[in-house]
C-alpha positions as CSV (number, residue, x, y, z in Angstrom):
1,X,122.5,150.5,86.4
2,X,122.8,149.1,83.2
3,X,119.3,147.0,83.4
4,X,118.0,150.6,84.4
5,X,119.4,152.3,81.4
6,X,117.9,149.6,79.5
7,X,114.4,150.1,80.5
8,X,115.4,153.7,80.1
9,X,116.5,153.3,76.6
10,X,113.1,151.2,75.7
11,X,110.6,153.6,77.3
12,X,112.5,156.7,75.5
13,X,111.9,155.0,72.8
14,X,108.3,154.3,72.6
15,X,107.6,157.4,73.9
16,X,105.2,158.3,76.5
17,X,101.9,156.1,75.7
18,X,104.2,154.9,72.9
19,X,105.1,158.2,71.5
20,X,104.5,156.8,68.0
21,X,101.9,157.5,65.6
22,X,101.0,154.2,65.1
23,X,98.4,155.3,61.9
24,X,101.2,156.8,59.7
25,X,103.0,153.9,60.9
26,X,100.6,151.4,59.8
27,X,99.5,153.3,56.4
28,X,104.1,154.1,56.0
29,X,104.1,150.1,56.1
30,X,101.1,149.1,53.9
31,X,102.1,151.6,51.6
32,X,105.8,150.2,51.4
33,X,103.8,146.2,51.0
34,X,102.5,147.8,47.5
35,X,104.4,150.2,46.5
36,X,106.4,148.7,43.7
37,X,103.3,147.0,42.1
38,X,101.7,150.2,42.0
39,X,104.4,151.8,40.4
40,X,104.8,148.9,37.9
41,X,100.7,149.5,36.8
42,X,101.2,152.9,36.8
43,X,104.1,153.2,34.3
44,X,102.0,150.6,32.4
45,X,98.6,152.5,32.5
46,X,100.9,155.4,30.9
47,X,102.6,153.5,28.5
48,X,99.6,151.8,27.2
49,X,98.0,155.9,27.0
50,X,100.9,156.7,25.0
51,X,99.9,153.9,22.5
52,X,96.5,154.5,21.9
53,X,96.9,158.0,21.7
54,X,99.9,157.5,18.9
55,X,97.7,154.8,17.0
56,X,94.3,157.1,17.0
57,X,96.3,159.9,15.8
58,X,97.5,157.8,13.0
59,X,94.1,156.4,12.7
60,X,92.7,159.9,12.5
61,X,95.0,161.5,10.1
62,X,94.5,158.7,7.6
63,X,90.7,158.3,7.9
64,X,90.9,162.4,6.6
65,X,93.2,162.0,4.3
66,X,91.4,159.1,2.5
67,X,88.3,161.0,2.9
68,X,89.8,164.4,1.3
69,X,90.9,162.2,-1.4
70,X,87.7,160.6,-2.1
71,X,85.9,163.6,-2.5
72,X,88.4,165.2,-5.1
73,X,88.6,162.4,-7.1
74,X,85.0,162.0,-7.1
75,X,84.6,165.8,-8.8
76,X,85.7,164.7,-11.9
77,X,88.2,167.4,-12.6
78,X,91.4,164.6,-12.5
79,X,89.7,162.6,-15.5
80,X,89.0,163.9,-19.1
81,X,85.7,165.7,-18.5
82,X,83.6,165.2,-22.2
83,X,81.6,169.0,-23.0
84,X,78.7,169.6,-25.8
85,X,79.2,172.5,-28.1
86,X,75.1,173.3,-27.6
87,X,74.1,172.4,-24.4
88,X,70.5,172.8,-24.7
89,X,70.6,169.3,-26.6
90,X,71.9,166.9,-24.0
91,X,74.0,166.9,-20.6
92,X,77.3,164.5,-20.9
93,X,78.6,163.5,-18.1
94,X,81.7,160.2,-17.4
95,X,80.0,157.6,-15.6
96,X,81.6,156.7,-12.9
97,X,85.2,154.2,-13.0
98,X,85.5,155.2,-16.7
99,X,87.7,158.0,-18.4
100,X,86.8,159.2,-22.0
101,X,89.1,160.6,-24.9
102,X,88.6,161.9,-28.6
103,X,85.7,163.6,-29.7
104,X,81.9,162.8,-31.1
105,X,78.5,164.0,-33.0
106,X,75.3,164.0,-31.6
107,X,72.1,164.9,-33.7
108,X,69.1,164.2,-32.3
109,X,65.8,164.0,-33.8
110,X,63.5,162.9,-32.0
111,X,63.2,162.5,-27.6
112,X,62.0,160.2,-26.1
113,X,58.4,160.5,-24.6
114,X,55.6,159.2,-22.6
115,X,51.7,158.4,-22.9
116,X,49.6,161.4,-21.4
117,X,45.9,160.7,-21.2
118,X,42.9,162.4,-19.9
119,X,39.6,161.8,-18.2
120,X,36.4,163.3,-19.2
121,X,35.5,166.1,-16.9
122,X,33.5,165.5,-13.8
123,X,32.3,168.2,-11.1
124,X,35.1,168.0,-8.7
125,X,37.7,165.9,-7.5
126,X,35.6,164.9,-5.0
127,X,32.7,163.7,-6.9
128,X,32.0,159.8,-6.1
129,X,32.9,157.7,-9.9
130,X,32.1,154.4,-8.3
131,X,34.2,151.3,-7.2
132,X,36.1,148.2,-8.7
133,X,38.9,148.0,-10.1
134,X,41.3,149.6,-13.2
135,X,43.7,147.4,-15.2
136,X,46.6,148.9,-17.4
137,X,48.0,147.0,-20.3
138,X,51.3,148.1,-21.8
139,X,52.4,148.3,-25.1
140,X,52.2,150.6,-28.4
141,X,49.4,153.2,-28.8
142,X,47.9,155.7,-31.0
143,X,44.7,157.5,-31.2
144,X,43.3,154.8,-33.4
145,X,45.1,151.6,-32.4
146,X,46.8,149.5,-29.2
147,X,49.5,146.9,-29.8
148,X,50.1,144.9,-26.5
149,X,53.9,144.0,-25.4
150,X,54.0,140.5,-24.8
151,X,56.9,141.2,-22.3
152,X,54.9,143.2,-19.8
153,X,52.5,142.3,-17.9
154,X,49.4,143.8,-17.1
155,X,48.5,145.6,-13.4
156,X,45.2,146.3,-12.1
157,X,44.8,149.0,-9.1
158,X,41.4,148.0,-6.9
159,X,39.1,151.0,-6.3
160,X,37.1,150.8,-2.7
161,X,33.7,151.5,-2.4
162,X,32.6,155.2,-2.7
163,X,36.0,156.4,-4.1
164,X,36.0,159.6,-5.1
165,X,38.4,160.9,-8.3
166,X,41.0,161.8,-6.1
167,X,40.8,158.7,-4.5
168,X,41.4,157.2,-7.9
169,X,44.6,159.4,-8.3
170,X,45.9,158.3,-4.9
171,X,44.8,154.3,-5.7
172,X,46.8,154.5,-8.8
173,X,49.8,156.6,-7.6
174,X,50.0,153.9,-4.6
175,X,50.3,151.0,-6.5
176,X,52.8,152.7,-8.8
177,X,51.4,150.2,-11.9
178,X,54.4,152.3,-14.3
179,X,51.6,155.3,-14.5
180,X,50.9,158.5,-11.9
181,X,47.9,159.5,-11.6
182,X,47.1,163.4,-10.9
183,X,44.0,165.8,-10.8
184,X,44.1,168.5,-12.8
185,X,41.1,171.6,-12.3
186,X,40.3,172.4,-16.5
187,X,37.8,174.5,-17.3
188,X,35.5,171.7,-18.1
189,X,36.2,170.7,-14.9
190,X,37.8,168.0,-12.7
191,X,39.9,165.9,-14.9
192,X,42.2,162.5,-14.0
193,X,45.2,163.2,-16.3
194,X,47.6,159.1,-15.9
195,X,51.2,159.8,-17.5
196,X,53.3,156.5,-18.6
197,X,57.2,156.0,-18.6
198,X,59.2,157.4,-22.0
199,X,59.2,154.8,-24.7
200,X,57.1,153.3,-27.7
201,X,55.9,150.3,-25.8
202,X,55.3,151.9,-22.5
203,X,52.5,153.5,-23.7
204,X,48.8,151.9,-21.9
205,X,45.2,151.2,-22.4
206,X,42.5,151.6,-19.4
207,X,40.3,148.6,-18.9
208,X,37.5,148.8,-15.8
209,X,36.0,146.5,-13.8
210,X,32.9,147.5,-11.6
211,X,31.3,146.4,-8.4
212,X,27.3,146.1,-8.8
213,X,25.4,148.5,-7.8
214,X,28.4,151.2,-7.7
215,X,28.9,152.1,-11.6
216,X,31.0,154.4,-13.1
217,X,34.5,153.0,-13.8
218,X,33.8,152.2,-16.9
219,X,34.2,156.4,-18.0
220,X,37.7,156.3,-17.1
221,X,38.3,153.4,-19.3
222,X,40.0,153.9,-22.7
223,X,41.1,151.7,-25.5
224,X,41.3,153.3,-29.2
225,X,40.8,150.0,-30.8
226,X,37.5,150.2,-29.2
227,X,35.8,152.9,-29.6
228,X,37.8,155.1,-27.5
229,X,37.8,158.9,-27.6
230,X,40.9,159.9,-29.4
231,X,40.6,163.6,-28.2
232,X,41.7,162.1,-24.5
233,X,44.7,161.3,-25.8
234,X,47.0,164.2,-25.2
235,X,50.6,162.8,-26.1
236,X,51.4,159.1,-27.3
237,X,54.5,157.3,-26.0
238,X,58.0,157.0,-28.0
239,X,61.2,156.5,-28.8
240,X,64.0,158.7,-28.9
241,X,66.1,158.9,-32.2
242,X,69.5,160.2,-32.7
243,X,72.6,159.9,-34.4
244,X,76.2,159.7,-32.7
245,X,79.0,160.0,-35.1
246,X,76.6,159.6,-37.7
247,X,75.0,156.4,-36.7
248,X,71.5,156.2,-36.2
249,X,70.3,154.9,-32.6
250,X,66.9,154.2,-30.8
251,X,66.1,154.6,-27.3
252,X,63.4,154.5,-24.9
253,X,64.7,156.8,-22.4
254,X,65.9,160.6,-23.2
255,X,68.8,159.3,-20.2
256,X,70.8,157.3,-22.6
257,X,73.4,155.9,-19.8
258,X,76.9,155.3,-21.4
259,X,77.1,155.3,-25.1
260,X,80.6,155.6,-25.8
261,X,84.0,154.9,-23.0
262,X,83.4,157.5,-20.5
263,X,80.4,159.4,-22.4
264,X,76.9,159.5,-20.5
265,X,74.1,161.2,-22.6
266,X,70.7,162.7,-21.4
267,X,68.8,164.5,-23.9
268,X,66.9,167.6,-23.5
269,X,66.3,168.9,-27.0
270,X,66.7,168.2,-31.1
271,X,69.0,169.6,-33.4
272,X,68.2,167.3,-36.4
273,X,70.3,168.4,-39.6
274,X,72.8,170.2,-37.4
275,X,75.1,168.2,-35.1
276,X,77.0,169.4,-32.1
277,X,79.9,168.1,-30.8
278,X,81.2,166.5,-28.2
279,X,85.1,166.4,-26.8
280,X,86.9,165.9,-23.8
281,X,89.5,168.2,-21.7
282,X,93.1,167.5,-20.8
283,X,93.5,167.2,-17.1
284,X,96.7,166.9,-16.7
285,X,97.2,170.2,-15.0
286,X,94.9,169.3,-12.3
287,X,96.6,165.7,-12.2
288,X,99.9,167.6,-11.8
289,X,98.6,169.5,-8.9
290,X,96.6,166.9,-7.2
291,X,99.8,164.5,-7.6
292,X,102.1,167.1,-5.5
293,X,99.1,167.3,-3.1
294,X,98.8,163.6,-2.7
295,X,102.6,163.6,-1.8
296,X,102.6,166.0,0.9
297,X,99.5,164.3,2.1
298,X,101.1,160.9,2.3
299,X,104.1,162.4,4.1
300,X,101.6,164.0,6.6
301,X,100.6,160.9,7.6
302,X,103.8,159.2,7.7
303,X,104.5,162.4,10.2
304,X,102.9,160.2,12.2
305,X,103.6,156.4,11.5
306,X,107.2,156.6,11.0
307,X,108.3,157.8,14.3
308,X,105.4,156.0,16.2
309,X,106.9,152.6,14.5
310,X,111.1,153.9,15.2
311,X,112.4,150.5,16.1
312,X,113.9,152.5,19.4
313,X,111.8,155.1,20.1
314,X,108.6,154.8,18.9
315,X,105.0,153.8,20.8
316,X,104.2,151.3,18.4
317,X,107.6,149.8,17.7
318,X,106.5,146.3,17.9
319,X,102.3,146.8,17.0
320,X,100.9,144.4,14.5
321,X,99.1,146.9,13.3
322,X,101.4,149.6,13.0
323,X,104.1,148.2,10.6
324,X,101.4,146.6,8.6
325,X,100.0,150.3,7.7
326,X,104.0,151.0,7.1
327,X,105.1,148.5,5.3
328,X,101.2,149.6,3.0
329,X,103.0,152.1,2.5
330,X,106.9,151.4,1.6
331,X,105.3,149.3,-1.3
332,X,102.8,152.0,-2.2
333,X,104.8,153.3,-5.1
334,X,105.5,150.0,-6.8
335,X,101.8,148.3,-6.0
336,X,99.9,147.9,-9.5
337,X,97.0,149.8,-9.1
338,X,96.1,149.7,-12.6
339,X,95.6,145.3,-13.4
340,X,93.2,146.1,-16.5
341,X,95.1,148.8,-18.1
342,X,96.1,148.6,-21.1
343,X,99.4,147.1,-22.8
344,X,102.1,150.8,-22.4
345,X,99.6,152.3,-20.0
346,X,101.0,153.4,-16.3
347,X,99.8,150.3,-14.0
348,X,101.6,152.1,-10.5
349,X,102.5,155.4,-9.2
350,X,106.1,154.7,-9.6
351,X,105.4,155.3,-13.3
352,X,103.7,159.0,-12.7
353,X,107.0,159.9,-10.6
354,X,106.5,158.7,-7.2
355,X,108.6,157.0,-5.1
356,X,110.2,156.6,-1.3
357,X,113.3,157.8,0.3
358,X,115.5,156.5,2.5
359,X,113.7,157.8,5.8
360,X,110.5,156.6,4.4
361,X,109.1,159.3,2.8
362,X,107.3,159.9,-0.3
363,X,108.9,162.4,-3.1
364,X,107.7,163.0,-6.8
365,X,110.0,163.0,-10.2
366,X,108.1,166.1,-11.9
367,X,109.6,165.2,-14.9
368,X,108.7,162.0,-15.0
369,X,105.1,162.8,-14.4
370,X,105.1,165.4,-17.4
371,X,106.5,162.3,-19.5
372,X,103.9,159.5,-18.2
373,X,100.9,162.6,-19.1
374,X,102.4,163.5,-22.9
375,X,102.7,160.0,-23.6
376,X,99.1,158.6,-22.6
377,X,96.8,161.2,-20.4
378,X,94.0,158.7,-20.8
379,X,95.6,156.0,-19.2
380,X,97.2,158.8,-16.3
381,X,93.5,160.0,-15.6
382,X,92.2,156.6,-15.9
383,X,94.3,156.0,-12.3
384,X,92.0,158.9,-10.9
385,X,88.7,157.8,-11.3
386,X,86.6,156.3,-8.0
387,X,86.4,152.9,-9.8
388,X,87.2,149.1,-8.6
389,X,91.2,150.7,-9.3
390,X,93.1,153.6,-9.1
391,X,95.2,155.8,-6.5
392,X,91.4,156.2,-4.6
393,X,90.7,152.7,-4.8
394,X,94.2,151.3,-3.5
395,X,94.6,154.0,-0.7
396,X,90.8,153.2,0.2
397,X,91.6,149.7,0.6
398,X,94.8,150.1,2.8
399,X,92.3,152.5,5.1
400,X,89.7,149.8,5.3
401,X,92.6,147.0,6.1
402,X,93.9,149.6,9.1
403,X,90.2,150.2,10.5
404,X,89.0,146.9,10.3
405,X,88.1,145.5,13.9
406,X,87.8,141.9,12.1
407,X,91.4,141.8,11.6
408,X,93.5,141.0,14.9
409,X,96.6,142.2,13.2
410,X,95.2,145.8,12.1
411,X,95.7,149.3,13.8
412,X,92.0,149.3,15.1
413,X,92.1,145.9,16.7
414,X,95.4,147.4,18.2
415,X,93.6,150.3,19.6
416,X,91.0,148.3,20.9
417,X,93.3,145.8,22.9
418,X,95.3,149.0,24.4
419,X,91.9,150.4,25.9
420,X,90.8,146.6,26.8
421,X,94.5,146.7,28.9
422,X,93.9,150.1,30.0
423,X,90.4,149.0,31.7
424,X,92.2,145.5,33.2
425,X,95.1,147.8,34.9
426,X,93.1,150.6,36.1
427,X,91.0,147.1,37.7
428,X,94.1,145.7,39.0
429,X,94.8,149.0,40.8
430,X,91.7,149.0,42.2
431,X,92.3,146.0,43.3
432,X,95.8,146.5,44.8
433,X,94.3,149.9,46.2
434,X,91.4,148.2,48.1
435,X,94.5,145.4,49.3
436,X,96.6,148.0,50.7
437,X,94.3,149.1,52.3
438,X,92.9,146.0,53.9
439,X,96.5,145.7,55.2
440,X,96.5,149.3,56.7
441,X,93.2,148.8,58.4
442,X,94.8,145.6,60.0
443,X,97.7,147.1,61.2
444,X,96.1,150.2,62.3
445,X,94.1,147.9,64.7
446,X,96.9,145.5,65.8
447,X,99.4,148.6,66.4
448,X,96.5,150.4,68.8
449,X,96.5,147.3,70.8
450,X,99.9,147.1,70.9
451,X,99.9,151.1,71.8
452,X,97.7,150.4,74.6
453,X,99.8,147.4,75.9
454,X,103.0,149.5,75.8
455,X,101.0,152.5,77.7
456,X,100.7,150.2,80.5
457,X,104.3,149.1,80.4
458,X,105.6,152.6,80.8
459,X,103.3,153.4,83.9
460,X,104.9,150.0,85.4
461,X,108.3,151.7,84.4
462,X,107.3,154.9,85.5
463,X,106.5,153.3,88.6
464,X,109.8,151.1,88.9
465,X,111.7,154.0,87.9
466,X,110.6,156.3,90.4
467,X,110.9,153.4,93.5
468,X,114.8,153.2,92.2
469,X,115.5,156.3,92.7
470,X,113.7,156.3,95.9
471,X,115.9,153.7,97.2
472,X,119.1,155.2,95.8
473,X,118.0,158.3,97.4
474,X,117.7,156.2,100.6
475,X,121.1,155.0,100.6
């Protein structure tokens, strides 16, 4: 009896035909083989999301702060901005890195101006004047003279065959010799009017050269000291002459650059015998402003960094690139921004009231900012300017180091290794994926075989069973 509850026990067991569902069985099994790998790529799939998405946010927050910074600083309104007393004289303007101060005088008496000279009239613009070619020499002119200026050198502009006067006009404008060329409809008729750059030696003579048997350059050439018609000269070239602070200056250009430390000039008009003036505003409201802005801004994005880089806590806790951008930071304050300022001028933002707190954070000493403006608002402004140094310049530079794929140790080589991880997990999954189930396909097919081989077991026991208890009967 007890080898018959035995075989009992085994055929309850597997069941009729088994009784067992040998696919769950084979896909509970494979499932179980790769289970804790798996598990261990998926929690590192997440944690590597985690980081990218903490650095990209810091990445993204800084990029716009920088940005919004650039484009304030670039409006001028943090510097002393210089204004004329009569603007229809000349536009002043700071070029750009420099800061101005004080006040000037401007008279000027003459603008600068540039060689106009006309054709003599022909039909149309389309009427054929003959091919060659048209050289301009450079230098001072007059209706009754030409002196040439040895430091230019003379251009010729070839003329194809049946050119017509606009094809002159388009000739000339092509080359760009330092004269345009236009067509103007008088009423005499089509005329070529050629225009030369301001300034006494950028005035021109015409000389022509023709191709036989297609004549009539030669009426577009001119040359006063020759013979030529004065009445086609409509304006000579020259110089512009003014006075700033009372000392007399020359130009050739009525856009006069920088004359003075943060003063542009371009004249537009004369006032000879009555001088304007020129002075400069105090910024240091807007400074003021823009310095509580800048703090809150900084703190915004160390809203980010700081608990992102939390030696317990954060994402980025040990990322190269990470506590580079904080540790930027923690010695923002004390970083000379300033290396060419003057002796007694502010060199870092410590000296206009910034400075870091124990959690990290930036705060601002009002007072000491009103101090740092009374006692030298040039050299405060000067720190606000989009030059080679200042607050731009330096925060600039510590965006550029953060984004900079070149650097392994920067934020942006950090992201990019996290996504280059992210695309080798998700291919180890795969890979553990198509593995597992490899192994389930197998033991699907080896447990089907084995199903059928224990089917026919249990008709043998079926059998035996039932011949038992026939002979038990029996007895």
């Amino acid at each position: 009896m007890t080898e018959t509850s035995s075989t009992s026990s085994i055929a309850t067991t597997l069941g009729a035909g088994s009784g067992i569902d040998m696919s769950a069985l084979a896909s509970q099994l494979s499932k179980a083989q790769y289970e804790d790998r798996i598990e261990r790529l998926n929690t590192r799939t997440d944690t590597l999301e985690a980081q990218i998405s903490s650095a990209s946010s810091i990445k993204n927050v800084l990029s716009q702060f920088v940005s919004a910074l650039g484009d304030r600083v670039r409006t001028g309104d943090l510097s002393p901005r210089p204004a004329i007393a009569n603007a229809s004289v000349a536009s002043v303007s700071s070029p750009l890195g420099t800061a101005g101060s004080g006040s000037y005088t401007l008279e000027v008496e003459t603008l600068a101006t540039g060689q106009r000279l006309s054709t003599p009239a022909f039909a149309s613009r389309d009427t054929a004047v003959g091919a060659g070619s048209l050289t301009f020499r450079f230098g001072s002119t007059t209706a009754s003279g030409f002196t040439a200026d040895g430091a230019q050198e003379p251009v010729t502009v070839e003329i194809p065959s049946g050119a017509t006067l606009a094809d002159v006009a388009s000739a000339i404008n092509a080359k760009k010799p330092g004269v345009t060329a236009y067509v103007a409809q008088t009423s005499s008729g089509a005329q070529l009017v050629l225009k030369g750059a301001e300034g006494q030696q950028n005035g021109f003579i015409v000389e022509a050269s023709e191709t036989p048997g297609e004549e009539g350059l030669a009426a577009l050439a001119w040359n006063p000291s020759s013979g030529g018609d004065p009445a086609r000269l409509l304006a000579t070239s020259g110089d512009a002459s003014y006075k700033l602070d009372g000392l007399q200056m020359t130009s050739a250009s009525n856009d006069l650059g920088e004359v003075a430390p943060g003063l542009a000039l371009k004249l537009s008009g004369t006032n000879s015998g009555a001088p304007t003036t020129i002075t400069f505003g105090n910024p240091a409201e807007n400074i003021t402003t823009m310095m509580g802005d800048l703090v809150q801004a900084l703190n915004q994005v160390l809203g980010e960094l700081l608990p992102a880089t939390d030696a317990l806590t954060g994402d980025l806790a040990r990322d190269p690139g990470a506590r580079a951008l904080r540790q930027a930071f923690s010695q923002l304050s004390s970083t000379v921004i300033m290396p060419n300022a003057p002796e007694g001028s502010p060199r870092t933002l410590a000296e206009l009231g910034l400075s870091t707190q124990r959690d990290g954070t930036f705060t601002l000493d009002s007072a000491q900012l009103s101090r740092a403006l009374a006692a030298d608002p040039e050299g405060v402004a000067a720190m606000f300017t989009p030059g080679l140094h200042g607050v731009y310049s330096t925060l600039y530079g510590i965006e550029r180091s953060a984004l900079s794929t070149a650097d392994p140790g920067s934020l942006a080589s950090s992201i990019a290794r996290y996504q280059a991880q992210t695309s080798d997990v998700a291919d180890a999954l795969t890979e553990v994926a198509d593995k597992q189930e490899a192994l389930r396909a197998s033991l699907a097919s080896r447990f089907t075989r084995a199903d059928s081989r224990i089917a026919a077991s249990q008709s043998t026991l079926t059998f035996l069973q039932q011949q038992i208890d026939a002979w038990n009967a029996g007895k």
